[in-house]
NULUMZA-48528 format. One record per residue: x, y, z of N, C-alpha, C, CB in turn; residue in three letters. Coordinates in steps of 0.1 Angstrom, whole numbers, plus 5000, padded with zeros to 4 digits. Glycine has a CB too. Layout:
# NULUMZA-48528
XYZXYZXYZXYZala/...
This chain:
# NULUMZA-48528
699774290443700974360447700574460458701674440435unk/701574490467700774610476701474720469700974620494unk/700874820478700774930471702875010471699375040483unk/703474980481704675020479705074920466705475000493unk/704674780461705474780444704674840436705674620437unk/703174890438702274960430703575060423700975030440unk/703875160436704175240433705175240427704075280439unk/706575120430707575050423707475050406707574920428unk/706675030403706374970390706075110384705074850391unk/705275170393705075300386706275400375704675380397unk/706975360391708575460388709275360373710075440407unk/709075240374710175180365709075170349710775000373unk/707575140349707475150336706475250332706975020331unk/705875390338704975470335703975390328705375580329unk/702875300336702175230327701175290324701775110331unk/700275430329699775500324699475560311699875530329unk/701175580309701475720296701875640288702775860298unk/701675660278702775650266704775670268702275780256unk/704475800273705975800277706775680282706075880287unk/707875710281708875580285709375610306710775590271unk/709775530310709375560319710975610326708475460325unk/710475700341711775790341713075730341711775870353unk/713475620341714875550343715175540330714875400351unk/714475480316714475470303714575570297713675410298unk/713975690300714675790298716075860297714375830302unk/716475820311717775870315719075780306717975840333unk/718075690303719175570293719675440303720975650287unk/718775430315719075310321718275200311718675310336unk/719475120314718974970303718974860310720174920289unk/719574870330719974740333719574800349721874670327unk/719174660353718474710371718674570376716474770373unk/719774580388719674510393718974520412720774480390unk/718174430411717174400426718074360434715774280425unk/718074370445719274350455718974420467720474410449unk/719074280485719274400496717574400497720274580491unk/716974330510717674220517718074110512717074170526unk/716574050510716673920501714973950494716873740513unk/715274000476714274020472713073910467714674090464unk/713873770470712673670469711873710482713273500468unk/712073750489710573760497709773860494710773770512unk/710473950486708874050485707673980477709174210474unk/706373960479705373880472705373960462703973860479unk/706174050453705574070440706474120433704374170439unk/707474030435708774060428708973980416709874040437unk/708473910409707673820398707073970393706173680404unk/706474000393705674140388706674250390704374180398unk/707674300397708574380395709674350383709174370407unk/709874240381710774190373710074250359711074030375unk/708974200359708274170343708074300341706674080342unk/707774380352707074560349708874630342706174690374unk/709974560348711074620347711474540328712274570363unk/711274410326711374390310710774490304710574270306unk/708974520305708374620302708574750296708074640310unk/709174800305710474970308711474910298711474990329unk/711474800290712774800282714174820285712674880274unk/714174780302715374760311715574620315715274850323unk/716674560313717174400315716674400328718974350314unk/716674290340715874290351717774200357713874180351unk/718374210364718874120373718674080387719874140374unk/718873990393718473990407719873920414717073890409unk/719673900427720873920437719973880449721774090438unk/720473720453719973620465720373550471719473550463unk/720173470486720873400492720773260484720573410506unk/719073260476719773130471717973030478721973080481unk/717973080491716872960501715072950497716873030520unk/714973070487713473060479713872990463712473250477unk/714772940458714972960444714572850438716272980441unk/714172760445713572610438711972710434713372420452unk/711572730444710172750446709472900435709972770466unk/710872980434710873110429710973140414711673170435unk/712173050411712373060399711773050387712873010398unk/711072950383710472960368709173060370709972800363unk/708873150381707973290381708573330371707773390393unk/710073360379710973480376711773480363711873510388unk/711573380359712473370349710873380333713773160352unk/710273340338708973330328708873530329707073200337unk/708673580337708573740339709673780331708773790355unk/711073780327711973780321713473790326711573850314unk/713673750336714573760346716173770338714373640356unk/716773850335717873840324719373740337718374080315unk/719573800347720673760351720773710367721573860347unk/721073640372720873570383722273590390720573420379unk/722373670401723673640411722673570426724673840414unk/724273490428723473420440724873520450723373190441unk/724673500466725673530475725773430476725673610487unk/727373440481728373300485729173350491729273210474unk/729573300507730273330517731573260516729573290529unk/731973160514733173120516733272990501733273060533unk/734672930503734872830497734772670499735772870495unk/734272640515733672600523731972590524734272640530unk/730672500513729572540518729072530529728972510513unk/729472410538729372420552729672530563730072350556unk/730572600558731172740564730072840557732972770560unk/729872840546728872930542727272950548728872910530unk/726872790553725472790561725972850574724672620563unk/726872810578726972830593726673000594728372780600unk/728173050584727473190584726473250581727873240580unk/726373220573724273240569723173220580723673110556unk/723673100585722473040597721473000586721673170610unk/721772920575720872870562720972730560721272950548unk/720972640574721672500570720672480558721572350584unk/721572370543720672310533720872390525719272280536unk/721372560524720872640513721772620503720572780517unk/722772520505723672470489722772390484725072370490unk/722272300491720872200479720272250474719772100483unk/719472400478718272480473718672610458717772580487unk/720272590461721472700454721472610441723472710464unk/722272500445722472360434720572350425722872140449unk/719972340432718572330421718372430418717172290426unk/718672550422717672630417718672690401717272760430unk/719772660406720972700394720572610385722572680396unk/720472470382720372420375718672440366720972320379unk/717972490371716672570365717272660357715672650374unk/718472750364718672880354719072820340719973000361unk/719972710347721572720335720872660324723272600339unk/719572570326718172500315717872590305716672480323unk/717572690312717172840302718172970299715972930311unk/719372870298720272980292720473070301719873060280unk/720173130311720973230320721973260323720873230327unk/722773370325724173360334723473370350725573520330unk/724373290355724773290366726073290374724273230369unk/725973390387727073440391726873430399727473530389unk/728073350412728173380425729173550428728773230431unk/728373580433728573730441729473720458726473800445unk/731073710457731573660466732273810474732473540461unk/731773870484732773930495733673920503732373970501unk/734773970500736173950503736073950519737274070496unk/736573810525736373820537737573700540734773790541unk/737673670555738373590559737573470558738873630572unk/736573450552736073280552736473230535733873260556unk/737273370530737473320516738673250515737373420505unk/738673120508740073080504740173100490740572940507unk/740673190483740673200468740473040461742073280462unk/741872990465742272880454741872770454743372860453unk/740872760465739772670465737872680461739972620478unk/738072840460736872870456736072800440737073030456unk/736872810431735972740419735472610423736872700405unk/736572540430735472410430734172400435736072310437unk/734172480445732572480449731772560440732172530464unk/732172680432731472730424731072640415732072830419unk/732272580408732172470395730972360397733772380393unk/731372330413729972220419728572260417729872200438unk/728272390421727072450424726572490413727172540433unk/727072470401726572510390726772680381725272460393unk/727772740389728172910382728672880373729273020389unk/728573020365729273050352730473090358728473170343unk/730373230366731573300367730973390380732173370352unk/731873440389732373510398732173640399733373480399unk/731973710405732273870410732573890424731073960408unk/733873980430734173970441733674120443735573920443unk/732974150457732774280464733774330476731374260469unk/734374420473735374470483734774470494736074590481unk/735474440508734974460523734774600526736074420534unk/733374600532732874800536732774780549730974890529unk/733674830562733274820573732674970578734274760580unk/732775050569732475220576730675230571733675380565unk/729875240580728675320576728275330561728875450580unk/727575350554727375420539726375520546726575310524unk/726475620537725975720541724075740536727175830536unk/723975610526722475610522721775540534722175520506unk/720875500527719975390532720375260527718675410529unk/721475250528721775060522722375050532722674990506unk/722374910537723474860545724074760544723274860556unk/724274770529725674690525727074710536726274770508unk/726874680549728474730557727674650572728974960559unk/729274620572729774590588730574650594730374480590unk/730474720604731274840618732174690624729674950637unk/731074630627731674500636732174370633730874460645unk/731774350620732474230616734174180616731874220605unk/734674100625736174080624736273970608736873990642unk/735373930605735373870592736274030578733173840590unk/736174090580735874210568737274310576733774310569unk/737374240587738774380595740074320589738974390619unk/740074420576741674380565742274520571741574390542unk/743574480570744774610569745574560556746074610586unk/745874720552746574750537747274590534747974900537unk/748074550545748774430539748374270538749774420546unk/747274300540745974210539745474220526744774240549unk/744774320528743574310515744374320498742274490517unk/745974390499746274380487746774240479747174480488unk/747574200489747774030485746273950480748573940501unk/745174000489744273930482743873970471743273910488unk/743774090464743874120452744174060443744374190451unk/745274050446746573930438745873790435748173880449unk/745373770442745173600448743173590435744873580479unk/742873720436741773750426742373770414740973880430unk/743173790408744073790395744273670391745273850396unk/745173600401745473470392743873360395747273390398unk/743373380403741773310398741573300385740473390401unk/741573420376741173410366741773340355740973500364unk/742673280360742973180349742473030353744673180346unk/741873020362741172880365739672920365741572810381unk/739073010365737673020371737173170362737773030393unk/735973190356735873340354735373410362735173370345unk/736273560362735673680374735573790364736673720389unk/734673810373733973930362735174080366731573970368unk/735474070374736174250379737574240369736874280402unk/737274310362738874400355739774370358739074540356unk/740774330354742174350362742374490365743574300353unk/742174600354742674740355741874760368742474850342unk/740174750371739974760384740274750397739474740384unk/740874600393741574540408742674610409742074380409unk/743774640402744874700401744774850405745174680388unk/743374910405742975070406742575100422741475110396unk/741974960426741174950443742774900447739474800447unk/743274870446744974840450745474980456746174810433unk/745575050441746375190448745775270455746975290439unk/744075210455743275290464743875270480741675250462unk/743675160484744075130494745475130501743575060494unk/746275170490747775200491747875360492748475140478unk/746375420491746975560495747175600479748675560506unk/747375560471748675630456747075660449750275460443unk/747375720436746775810430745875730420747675900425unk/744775730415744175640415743875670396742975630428unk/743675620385743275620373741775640365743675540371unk/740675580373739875600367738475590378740075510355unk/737975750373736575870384735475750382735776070374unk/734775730389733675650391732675730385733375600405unk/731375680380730475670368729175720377730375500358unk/729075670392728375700401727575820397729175710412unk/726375840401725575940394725376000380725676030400unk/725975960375726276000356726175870348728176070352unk/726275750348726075620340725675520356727875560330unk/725775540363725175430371724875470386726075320370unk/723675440393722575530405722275360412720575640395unk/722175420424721575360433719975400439722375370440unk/719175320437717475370436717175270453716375290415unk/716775340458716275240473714975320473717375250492unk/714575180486713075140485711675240486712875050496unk/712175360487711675450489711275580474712475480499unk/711975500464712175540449713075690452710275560440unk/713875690459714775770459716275750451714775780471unk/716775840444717975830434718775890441717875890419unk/720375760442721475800449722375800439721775730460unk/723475860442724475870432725175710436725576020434unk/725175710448725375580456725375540462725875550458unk/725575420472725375400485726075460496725375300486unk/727175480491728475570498727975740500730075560485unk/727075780489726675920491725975900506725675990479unk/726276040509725576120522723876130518726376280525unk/723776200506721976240507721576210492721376430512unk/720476180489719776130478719776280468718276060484unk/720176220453719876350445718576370441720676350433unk/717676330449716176330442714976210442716376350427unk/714576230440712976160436713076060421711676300432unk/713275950420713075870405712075920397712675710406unk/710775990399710176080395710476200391709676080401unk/711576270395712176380389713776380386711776500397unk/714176240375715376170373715676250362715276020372unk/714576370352714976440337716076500346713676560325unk/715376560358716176680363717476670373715076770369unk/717376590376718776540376719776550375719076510373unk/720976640378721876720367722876560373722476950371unk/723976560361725076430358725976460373726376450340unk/726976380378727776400386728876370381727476350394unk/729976510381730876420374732276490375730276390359unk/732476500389733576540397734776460400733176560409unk/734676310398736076240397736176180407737376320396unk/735176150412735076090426735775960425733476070432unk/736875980437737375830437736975790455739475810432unk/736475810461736375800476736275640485735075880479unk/735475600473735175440483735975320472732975400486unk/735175180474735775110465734674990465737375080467unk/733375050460732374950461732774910445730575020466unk/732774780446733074730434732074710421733474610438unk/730974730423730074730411730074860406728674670413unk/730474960409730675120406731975120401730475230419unk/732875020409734575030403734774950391735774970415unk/733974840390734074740374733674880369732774560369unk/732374900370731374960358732375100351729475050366unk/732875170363733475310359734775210348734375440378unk/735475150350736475120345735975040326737175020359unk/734974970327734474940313733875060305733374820313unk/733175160313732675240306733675390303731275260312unk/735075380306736075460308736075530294737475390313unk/735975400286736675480269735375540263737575330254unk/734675450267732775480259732775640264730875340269unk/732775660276732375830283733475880272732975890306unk/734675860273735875930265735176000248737175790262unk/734675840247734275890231733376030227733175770226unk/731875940236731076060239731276170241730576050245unk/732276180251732576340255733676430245733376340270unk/734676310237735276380225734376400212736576310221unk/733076330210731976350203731276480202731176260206unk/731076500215730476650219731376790218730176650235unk/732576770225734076870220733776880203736076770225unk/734176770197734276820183733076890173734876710176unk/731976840181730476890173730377050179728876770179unk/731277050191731577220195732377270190731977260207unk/733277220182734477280175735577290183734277420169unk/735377180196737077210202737777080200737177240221unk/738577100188739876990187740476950196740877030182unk/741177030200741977010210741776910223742177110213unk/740176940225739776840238739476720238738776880244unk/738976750218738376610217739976540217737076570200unk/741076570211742076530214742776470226742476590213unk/742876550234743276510247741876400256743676680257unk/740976420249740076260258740576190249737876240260unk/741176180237741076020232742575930233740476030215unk/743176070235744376000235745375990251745376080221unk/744176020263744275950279745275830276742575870287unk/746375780282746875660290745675580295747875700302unk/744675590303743775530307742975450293742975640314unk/742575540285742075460271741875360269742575450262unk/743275270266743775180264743775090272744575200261unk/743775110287743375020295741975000295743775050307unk/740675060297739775060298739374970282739575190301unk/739674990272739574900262739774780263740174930253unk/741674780271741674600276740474570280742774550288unk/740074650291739074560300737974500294738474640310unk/737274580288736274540275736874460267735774650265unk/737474420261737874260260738174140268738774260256unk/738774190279739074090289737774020292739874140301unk/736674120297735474080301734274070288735074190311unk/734974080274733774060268732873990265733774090262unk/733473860267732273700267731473720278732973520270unk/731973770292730973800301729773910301731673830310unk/730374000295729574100286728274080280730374130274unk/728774010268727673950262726573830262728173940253unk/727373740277726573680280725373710290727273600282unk/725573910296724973960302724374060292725574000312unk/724474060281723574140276722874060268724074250269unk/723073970269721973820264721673860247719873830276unk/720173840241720473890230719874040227720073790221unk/719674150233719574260241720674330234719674240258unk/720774450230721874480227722674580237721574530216unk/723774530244724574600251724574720254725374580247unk/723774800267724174940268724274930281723275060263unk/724775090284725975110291725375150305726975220284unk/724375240309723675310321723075170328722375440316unk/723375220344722875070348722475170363724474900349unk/721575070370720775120376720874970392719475150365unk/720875010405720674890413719074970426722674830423unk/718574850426717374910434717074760442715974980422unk/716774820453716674760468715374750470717174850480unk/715174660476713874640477713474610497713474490464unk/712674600500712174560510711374480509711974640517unk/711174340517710174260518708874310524710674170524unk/707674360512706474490518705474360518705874650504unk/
């Protein structure tokens, strides 16, 4: 390994100490690798395994073009969940954009390695103009997915170090009366195909982009951090400046201001499943303080109840991501660079 996953590994399993290491502490249980393309780092086989280790699930996030060759490392290391990217509903249209002629044959093998060993797998699809919803399962269904997750279009900057975003892509340039009908067109998917995003989420990035008042604060720095290559802890990728060092993650203080600002979708599922769980907890704490009243008013939110749907709606997906692992809630995504 070189010395930047040396150091990787450091942050995720303290293999020195006894201690648990600073992310397992904080109660992260789930890390997904992601950004560029983490099959090229040579020691990402060893990242994965150092992240089982840490007693944190490992996921990964790929174009798909190392995965014949990559896979049974990564899956022997303990690789819990597999997302591939998928451009369109068209694979031909998806190489072209990629500039990846062939990488559906390498997608098609390497999936069927996963789906051998029980894995979920997910194509990871961003809402673009090369998507046709209602022809999307079939090539999923071809290529061997379980089920789906769609990523909202980011054309503005993020203010970290990720560059999850396009300024210039005319692919991603939606206006309000665009991007909401596709919403829609992501709803009724789900009765042909599984997608992992919430209805109450999709329904929440709706009124986001409608301007109207939105239901449920993102989890962003308080249940779920963005960690880039530099072992730096973001609340997100949308934040302006890093809250710290993964090394000094005890100290840390929660974020937990209500932020609704962007509509990066793995922060918008996550806030929306973990809506009633925070609820609990936090009417857990009120009443062990002796305030009735508050623990009151968190449990009996209008939100609640939606947030509960969602945890059902999504719960076979759930549990087929918490494998036989037992389900927790703090989740963690970390970037890697090809060192």
């Amino acid at each position: 390994m070189t010395s930047r996953s040396s150091r990787t590994s450091a942050g995720l399993t303290n293999r020195n100490s006894r201690e648990p290491s600073p992310l397992h502490r904080r109660g992260i249980r789930y890390l997904n690798f992601q950004c560029g393309e983490p099959l090229l780092h040579p020691g990402i086989h060893n990242l994965v395994a150092d992240t089982c280790a840490a007693g944190i699930k490992p996921a990964l996030i790929t174009n798909g073009w190392l995965l014949p060759q990559k896979i049974d490392s990564l899956i022997s290391a303990g690789l819990g969940t597999l997302l591939v990217s998928i451009d369109s509903h068209s694979m031909a249209e998806h190489e072209r954009n990629r500039g990846l002629h062939g990488v559906g044959k390498r997608i098609q093998q390497g999936l069927a390695m996963v789906r051998r060993n029980g894995l979920p797998t997910i194509a990871s699809v961003t809402m673009s103009r090369l998507v046709q919803y209602e022809a999307l399962p079939d090539l999923l269904g071809e290529l061997g997915f379980d089920s789906v997750s769609f990523s909202c279009p980011r054309r503005a900057p993020l203010g970290s170090s990720s560059m999850v975003f396009s300024p210039d892509s005319a692919l991603i340039d939606f206006q309000t009366a665009e991007l909401v009908p596709a919403f829609e067109e992501i709803k009724l998917l789900k009765k042909r195909f599984p997608v992992h995003n919430p209805t109450a989420m999709l329904n929440d990035v709706q009124r986001h982009v409608r301007g109207e008042p939105e239901k449920f604060a993102c989890v962003g720095g308080y249940k779920y951090f963005y960690l880039d290559w530099n072992l730096n802890i973001w609340r997100c990728e949308a934040w302006g400046k890093p809250l710290g060092s993964v090394f000094d993650f005890d100290r840390i203080p929660d974020c937990r201001d209500h932020c609704d600002a962007c509509m990066m979708s793995c922060y918008r599922d996550a806030s929306v499943l973990m809506h009633a769980g925070v609820a609990f907890e936090d009417a857990g704490a009120a009443l062990a303080a002796g305030r009735v009243g508050e623990a009151a008013r968190r449990l009996f939110r209008r939100t609640i109840p939606q947030s509960l749907g969602a945890v059902l709606e999504e719960g076979r997906h759930i549990r087929a991501l918490a494998g036989r692992r037992q389900h927790q809630t703090n989740g963690a995504e970390l970037q890697q660079r090809a060192a």
